[in-house]
C-alpha positions in Angstrom: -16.7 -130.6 156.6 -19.5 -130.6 158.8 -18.3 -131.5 162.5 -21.4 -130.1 164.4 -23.0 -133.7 164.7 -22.7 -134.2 168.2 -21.0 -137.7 169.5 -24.4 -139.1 170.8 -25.4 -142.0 168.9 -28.8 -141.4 168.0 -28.7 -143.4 164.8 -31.0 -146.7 164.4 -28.5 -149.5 164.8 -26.7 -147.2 167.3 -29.0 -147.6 169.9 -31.7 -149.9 168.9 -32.3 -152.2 171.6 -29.0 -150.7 173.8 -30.8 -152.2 176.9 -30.0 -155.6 175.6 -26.5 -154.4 173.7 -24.2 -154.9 176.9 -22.2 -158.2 176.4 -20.9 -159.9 179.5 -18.6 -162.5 179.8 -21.4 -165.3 180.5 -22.3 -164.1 177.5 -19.5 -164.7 175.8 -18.7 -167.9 176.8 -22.5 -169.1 176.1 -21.7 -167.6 173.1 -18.6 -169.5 171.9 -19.7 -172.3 173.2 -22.8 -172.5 171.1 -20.7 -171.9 167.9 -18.3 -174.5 168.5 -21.5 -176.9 168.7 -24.1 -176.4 165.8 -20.8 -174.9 163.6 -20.4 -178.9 163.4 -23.2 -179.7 161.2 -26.6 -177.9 158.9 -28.9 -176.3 161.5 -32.8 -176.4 160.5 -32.9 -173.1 161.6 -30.6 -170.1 160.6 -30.6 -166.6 162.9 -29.2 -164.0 160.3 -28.3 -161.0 161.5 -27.5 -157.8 159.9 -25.8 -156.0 162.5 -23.4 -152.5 162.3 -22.2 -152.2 166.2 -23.1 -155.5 167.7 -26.7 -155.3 168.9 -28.5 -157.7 166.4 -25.2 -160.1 166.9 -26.4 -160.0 170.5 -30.2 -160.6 170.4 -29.2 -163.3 167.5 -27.2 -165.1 170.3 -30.1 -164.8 172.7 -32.1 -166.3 169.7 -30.4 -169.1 168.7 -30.0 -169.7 172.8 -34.2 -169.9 173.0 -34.5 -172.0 169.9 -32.2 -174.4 171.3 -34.0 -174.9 174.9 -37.1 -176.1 173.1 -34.7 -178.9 171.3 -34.1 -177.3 167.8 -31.3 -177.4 166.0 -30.3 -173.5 165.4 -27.4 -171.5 164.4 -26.2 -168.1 163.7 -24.8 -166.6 160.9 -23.9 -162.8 160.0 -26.1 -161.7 156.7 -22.4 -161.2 155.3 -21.9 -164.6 155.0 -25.3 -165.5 153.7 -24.3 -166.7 150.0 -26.6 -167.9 147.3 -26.8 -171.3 147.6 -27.7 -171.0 151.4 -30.4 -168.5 150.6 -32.1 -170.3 147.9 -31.7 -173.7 149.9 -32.5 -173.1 153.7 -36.5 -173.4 154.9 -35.8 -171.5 158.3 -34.7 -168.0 158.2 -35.0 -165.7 161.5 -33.7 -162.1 160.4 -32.7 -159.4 162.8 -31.8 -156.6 161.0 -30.9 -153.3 162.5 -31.3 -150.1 160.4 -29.2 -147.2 160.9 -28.8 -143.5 160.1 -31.7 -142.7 157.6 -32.7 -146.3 157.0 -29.6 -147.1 155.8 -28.5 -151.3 156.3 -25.8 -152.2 157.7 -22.5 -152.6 155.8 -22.1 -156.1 156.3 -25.4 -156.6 154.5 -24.5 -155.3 150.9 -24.1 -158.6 150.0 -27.6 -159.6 150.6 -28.8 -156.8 149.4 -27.2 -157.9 146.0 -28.3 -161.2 146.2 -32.2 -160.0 147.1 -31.8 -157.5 143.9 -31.3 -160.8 141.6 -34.4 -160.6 139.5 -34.4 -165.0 138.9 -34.1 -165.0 142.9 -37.2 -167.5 144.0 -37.6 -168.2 147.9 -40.8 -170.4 147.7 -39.4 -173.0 150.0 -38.3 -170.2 152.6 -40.1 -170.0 156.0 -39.2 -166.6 157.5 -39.3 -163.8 160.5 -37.9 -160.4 160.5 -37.0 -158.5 163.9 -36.1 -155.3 162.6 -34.1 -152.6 165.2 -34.9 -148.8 164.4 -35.2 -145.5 166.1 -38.1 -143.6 165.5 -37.4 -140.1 165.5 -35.5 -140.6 162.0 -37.9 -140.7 159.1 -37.1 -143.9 157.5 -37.8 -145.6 160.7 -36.6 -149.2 161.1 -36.2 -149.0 157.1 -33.7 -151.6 156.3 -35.8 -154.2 158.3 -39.4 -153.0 156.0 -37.4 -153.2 152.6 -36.3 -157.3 153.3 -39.5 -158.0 154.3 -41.1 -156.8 151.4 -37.8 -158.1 149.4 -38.5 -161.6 151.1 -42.2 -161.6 150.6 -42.2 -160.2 146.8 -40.1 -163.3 145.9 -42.0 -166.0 147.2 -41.0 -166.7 150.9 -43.4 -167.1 153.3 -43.6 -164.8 157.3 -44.1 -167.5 160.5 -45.5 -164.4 161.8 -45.9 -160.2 161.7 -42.6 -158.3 161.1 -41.6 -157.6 164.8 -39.9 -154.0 165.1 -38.3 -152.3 168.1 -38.0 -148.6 168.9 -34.8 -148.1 170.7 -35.0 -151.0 172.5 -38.3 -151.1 173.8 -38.9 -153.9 176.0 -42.3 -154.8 175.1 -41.1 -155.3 171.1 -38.6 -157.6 172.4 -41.2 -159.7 174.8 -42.9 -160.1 171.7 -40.5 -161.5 169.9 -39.7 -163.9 172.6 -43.2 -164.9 172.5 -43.0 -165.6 169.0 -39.7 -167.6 169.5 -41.0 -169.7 172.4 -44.7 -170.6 170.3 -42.5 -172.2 167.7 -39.5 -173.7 170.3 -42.5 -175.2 172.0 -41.3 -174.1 175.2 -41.7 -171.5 178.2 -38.3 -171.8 179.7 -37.0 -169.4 177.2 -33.7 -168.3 179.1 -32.7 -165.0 180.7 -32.2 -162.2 177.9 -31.6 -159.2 180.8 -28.2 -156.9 180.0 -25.5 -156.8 182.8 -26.3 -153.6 185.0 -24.1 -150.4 184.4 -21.0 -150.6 187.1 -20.3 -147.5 188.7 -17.7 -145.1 187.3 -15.8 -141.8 188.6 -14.3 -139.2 186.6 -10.5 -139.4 186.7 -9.6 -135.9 184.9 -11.7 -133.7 182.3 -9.4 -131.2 179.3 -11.1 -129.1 177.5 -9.2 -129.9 174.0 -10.5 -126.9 171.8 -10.4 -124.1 173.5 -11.2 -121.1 171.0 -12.8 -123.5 168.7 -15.4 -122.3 166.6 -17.0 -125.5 167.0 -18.6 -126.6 170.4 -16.7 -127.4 172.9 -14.8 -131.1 173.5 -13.2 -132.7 176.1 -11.4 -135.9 176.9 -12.8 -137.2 179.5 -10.9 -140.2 182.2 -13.1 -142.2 183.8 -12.1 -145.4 186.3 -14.1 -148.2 188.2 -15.7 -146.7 191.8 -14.4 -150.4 192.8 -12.3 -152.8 191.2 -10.1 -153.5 188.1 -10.7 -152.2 184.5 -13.4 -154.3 182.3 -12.2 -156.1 179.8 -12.1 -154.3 175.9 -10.4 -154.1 173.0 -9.3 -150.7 170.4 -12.7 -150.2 168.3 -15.0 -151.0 171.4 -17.9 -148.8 172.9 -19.6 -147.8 175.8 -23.1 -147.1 176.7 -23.3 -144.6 179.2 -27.1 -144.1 181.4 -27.6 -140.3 181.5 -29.2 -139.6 185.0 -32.0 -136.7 183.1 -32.4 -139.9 181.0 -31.7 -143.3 182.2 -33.7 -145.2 179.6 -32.2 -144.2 176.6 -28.2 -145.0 176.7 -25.8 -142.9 174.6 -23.0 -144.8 173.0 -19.6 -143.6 172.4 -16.2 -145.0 171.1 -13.6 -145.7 173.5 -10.3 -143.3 172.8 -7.7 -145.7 175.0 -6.6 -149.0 175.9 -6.9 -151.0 178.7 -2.8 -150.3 178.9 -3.1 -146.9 179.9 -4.9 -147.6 183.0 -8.6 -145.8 182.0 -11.1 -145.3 180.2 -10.9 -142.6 177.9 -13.8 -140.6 175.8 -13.9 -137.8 173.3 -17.3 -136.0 174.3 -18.3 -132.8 172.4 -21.1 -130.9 174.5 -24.4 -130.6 172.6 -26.1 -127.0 172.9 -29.5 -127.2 172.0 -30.9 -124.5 170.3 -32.6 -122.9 173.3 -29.5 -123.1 175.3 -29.9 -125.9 177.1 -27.5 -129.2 177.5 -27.5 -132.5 176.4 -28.4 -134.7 178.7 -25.5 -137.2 178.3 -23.0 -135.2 177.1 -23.9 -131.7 179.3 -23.7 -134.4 182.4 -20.3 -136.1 181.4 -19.0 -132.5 180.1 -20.4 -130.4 182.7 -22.3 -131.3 185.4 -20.7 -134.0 186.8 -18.2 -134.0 189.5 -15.1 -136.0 190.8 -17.2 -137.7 193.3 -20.1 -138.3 191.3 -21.1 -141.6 189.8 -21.3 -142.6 186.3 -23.8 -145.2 184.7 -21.6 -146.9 182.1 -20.9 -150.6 180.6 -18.2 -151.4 178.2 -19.6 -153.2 175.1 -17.7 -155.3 172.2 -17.9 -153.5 168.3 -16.8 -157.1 167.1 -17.2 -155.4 163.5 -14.4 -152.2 164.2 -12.1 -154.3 166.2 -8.6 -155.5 164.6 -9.7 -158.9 164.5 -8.1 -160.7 161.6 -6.9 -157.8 159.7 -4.0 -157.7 162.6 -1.3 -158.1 160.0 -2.6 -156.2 158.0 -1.5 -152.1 157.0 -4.3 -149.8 158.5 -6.2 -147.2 156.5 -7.6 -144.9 159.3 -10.1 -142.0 158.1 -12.3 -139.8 160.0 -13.0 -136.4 161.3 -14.2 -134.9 164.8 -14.7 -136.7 167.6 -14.4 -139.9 165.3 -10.4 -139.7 166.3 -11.4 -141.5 169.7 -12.1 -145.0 168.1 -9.0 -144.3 165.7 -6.7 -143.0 168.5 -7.3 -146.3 170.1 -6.4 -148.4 167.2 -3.1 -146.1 166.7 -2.2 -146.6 170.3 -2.6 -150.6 170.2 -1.0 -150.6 167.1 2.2 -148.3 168.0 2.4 -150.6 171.3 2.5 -153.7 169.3 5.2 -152.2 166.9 3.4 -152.0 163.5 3.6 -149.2 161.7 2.2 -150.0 158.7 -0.5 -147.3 159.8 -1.8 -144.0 157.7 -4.1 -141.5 159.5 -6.3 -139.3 157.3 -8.2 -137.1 159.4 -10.2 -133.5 159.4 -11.2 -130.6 161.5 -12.1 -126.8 161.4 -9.1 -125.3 162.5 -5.9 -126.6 162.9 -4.8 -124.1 165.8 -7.8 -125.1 168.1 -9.3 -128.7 166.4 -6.0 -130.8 166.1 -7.6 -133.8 168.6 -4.7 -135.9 169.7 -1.6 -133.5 168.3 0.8 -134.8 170.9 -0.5 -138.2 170.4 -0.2 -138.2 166.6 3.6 -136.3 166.7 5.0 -138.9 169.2 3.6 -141.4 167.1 5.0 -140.1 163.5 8.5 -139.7 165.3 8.4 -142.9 166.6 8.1 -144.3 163.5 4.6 -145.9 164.1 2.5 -143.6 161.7 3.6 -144.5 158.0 1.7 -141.5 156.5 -0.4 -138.7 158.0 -3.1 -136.7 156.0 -4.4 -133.8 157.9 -7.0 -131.6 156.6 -8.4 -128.6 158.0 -11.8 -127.0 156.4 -11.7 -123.3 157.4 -7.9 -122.9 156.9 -6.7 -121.6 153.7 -9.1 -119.9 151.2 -11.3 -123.3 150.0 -13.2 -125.5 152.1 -11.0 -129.1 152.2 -12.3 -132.3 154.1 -11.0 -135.8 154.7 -12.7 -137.0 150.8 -10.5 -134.7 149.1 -7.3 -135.7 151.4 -8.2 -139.3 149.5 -8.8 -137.9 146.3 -5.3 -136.4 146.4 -3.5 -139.2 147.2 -5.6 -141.7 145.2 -2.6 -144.2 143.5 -1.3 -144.5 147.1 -4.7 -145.6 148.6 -4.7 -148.3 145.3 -1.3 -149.5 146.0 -2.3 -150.0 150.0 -5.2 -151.6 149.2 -3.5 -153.2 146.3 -1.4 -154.9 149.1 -3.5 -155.7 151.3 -4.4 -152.8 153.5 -8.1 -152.6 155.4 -9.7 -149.4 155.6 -11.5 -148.1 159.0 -13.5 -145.2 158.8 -14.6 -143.2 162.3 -17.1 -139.7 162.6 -19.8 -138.2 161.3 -22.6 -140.4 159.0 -24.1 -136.9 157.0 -21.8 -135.5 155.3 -18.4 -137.2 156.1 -18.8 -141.0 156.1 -21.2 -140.6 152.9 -18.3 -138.7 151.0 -15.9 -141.1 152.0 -17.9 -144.2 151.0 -18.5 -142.1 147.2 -14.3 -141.3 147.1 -13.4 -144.9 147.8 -15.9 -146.2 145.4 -14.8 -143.7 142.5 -10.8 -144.4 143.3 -10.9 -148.2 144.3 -14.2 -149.5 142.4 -17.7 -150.3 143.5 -16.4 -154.1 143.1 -13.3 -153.9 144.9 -15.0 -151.8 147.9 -17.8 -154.4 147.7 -15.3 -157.2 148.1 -13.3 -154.9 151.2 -16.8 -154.6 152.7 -17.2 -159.0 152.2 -13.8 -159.5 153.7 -14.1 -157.7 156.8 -11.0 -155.0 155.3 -13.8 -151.9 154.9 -15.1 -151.5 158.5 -17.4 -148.3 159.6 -17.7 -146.3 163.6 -20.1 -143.8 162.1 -23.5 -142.1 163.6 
């Protein structure tokens, strides 16, 4: 298992356009409030987003919000829920699709993907626009985005105007696409698409939690409001945290608590660069920061690895490294509610210094709130074992969860770990069941 990918999110859809990623609770309630009206009736123009951790659900809401000022009737939709008929049938199209990892698309778009791979697919009646997130410094740069423009284009549908596409959030891609949006709204009182500013934090307590690891180092890391109550979040949520080396470019990690235990927890492992020197987010957060010092942070929603509807639901929770913090969460909410219906599947190094969340996951099992535990540790025992082969092991008891019902949550590393996972599910399960878990919201990814 390879665990030295350090917790920063670097990848596309990670922190593409982070500067407009915060979600506040005007937001919100804009938000809703705008579904509960155009949800009524057929919009004449569709905003289709294709988003992994919420930031093209976000800039789709600002969308549909300057659509709407000029008098148009607009809605938005996830690309997940973008079916044939609606496709083939809709003359207005705005797509924001966010690209992460290596160009890969976001999971909730495999089912447009399909439908753009259908070889009778004609789009002549469709009028279209592609804002398309991305991070440069990976090769495939904003590739998702590129391959459904061409995918639109090569099947008859027909661009309002140049494929807009943003480099982590740059401001000046995003001005442009409100230019674009406010020629054909027919209106200059677009309204306000700033973020909420980053609230002041302190450091509560610091723990180193490997000592002796032969990994780098990680530590939990309390944090609490300078002034005021807790923010608002839910198990699965993020935050972007404003590096003071590097205030521009936010770093994004999952929360490890709830709001129940009173703060804010994170799982940071300090990056080492290869001459020695720190990361700047996580060397300040592990390091360099003291008790009295102030933290940059905002809490944002990951709509897609909340609970949401698969509350009743038995949990399938995999990941390795510092990918326990967004699971820990869920097993803590869960084990306070009293379900139980949970099995952990998790992988380190060592299991003497890389057991993350030991006394958590014990208290838990003898409470009865962990069903079934799968623990694997690559550099114990004489073969190299990771979190895929854990799965393959127990394969007719991940069919018969999934067989009744369970959804599967996968948190950690995108090379090497999430990729194995992915292939392991689709071998045991079936590329058709795992396509349909994916479609139902029950296969839901935390990876970078």
């Amino acid at each position: 298992m390879m665990i030295s990918v350090d917790p920063v999110r670097w990848g596309g859809a990670a922190v593409a356009v982070a500067a407009y990623a915060g979600m506040c609770l005007a937001l919100l309630r804009a938000r809703r409030g705008l579904r509960r009206e155009v949800d009524a009736g057929n919009a004449d123009w569709l905003v289709a987003y294709a988003s992994q951790t919420g930031t093209g659900e976000a800039l789709a809401a600002h969308t549909v919000a300057t659509l709407r000022t000029g008098g148009l009737s607009a809605r938005a939709i996830s690309v997940e829920h973008l079916d044939d008929a609606t496709l083939r049938g809709t003359a207005r199209i705005l797509f924001i699709a966010s690209t992460y990892g290596e160009g890969d698309a976001p999971d909730s778009a495999a089912r447009l993907a399909r439908l753009l791979d259908q070889a009778d697919l004609a789009l002549d009646q469709l009028h279209y626009a592609v804002l398309a997130l991305g991070d440069s410094s990976y090769a495939n740069y904003c590739g998702f985005g590129r391959r459904l423009d061409d995918a639109l284009r090569t099947r008859g549908a027909q661009a309002l105007f140049e494929r807009v596409e943003v480099d982590r959030g740059r401001a000046a891609a995003i001005d442009a696409w409100q230019h674009h949006l406010s020629h054909l709204a027919g209106t200059s009182d677009a309204p306000d698409w700033s973020a909420p500013a980053y609230g002041h934090w302190r450091i509560a307590a610091r723990h180193l939690l490997n000592p002796g690891s032969a990994g780098a180092p990680v530590y939990r890391i309390d944090l609490r409001p300078a002034a005021g109550d807790l923010p608002d979040w839910e198990a699965g949520d993020l935050v972007q945290v404003s590096a003071p080396g590097e205030p521009d470019y936010p770093r994004e990690y999952s929360i490890a608590s709830t709001m129940a235990e009173g703060c804010l927890s994170l799982l940071v492992r300090l990056h080492v660069r290869d001459d020695g020197s720190l990361g700047l987010a996580s060397g300040w957060l592990c390091r360099e920061a003291q008790e009295g010092d102030a933290v940059l942070l905002r809490v944002r929603q990951h709509k897609r690895f909340r609970i949401g509807e698969n509350a009743g639901r038995a949990l399938i929770l995999i990941g390795n490294g510092t990918g326990i913090a967004g699971l820990r969460a869920h097993l803590k909410s869960r084990a306070d509610a009293g379900e139980a219906r949970n099995w952990l599947i998790f992988g380190e190094r060592n299991e003497a210094h890389d057991h993350f969340c030991a006394a958590d996951i014990a208290q838990w099992r003898q409470a009865g709130m962990l069903d079934t535990l799968s623990l694997t540790f690559s550099r114990d025992g004489d073969s190299a074992r990771y979190v895929q082969h854990a799965l393959e092991a127990q394969a007719a008891q991940l069919r018969a969860w999934v067989d009744a019902g369970a959804a599967i949550y996968v948190c950690g590393s995108l090379q090497g770990m999430a990729g194995a996972v992915h292939a392991t599910l689709d071998t045991v399960l079936g590329g058709d069941t795992l396509a349909m878990l994916n479609e139902s919201g029950r296969y839901r990814r935390d990876v970078y």
